[in-house]
N, C-alpha and C positions, 0 to 999 in steps of 0.2 A: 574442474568444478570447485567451485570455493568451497563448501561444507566437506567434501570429501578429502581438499588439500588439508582442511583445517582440522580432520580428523574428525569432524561432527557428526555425530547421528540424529538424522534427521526424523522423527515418527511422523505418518503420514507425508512421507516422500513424495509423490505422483501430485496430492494438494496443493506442496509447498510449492513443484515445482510449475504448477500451474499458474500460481500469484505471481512467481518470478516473471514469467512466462505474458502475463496481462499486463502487469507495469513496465516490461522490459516494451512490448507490444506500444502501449499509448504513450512512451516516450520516443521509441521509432516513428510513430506517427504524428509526435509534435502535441500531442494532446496537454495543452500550457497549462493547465491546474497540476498537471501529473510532473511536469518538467521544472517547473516555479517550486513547487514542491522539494521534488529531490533536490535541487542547486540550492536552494535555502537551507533545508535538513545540513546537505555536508556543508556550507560556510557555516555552520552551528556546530558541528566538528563531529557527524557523525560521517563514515566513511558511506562509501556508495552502497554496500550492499546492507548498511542495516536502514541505508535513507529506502534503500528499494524496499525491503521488510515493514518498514513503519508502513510506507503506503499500500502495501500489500494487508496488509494487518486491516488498515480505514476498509479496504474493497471486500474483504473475507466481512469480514462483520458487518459492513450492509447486505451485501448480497447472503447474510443468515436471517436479518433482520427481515429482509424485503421476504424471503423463505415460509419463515414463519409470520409474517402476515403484520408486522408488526409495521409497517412504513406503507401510507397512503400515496404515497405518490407513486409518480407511472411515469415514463416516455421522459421526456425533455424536464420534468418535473423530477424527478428520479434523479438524472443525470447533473443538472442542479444542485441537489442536495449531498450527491455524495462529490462532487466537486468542490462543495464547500466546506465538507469534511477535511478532504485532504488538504486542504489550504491552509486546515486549521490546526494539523498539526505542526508540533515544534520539539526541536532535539529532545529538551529538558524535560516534558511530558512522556517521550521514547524511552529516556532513561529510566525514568521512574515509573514507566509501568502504567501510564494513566492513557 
């Protein structure tokens, strides 16, 4: 496991490993906003597992948003909007935190 080779302690381990686990998931199944995504993120020169983390990061924080009630949308409306999330990420914004 990469965090454990890399000596990283991970808080909330079972979470993280659940995001890894979703994005690992919708790129198995071709899901192309998720795939368009990571292959952009690393030719922006981020390696595969923090392109996996960025878009793990976009799914964690919809799916708190949607949680707490904060996000109108539903169904194919939903899926949508957080597809257009992850699209919207970009290395340089990963770097820095935004």
């Amino acid at each position: 496991m990469y965090h454990s080779g890399a000596r990283i302690k991970v808080p909330g381990a079972e979470a993280h490993a659940m995001f890894h686990a979703i994005v690992e998931n919708q790129i198995a199944e071709a899901h192309a906003p998720t795939c368009r995504t990571v292959e952009r993120l690393q030719r922006e020169g981020l390696n595969r597992h923090d392109a996996i983390h960025a878009v793990g990061l976009v799914i964690a924080e919809f799916m708190y948003d949607a949680m707490k009630g904060s996000s109108a949308a539903s169904g194919d409306s939903a899926q949508a909007e957080l597809d257009a999330k992850v699209e919207a990420l970009n290395a340089r914004a990963w770097r820095e935190g935004r």
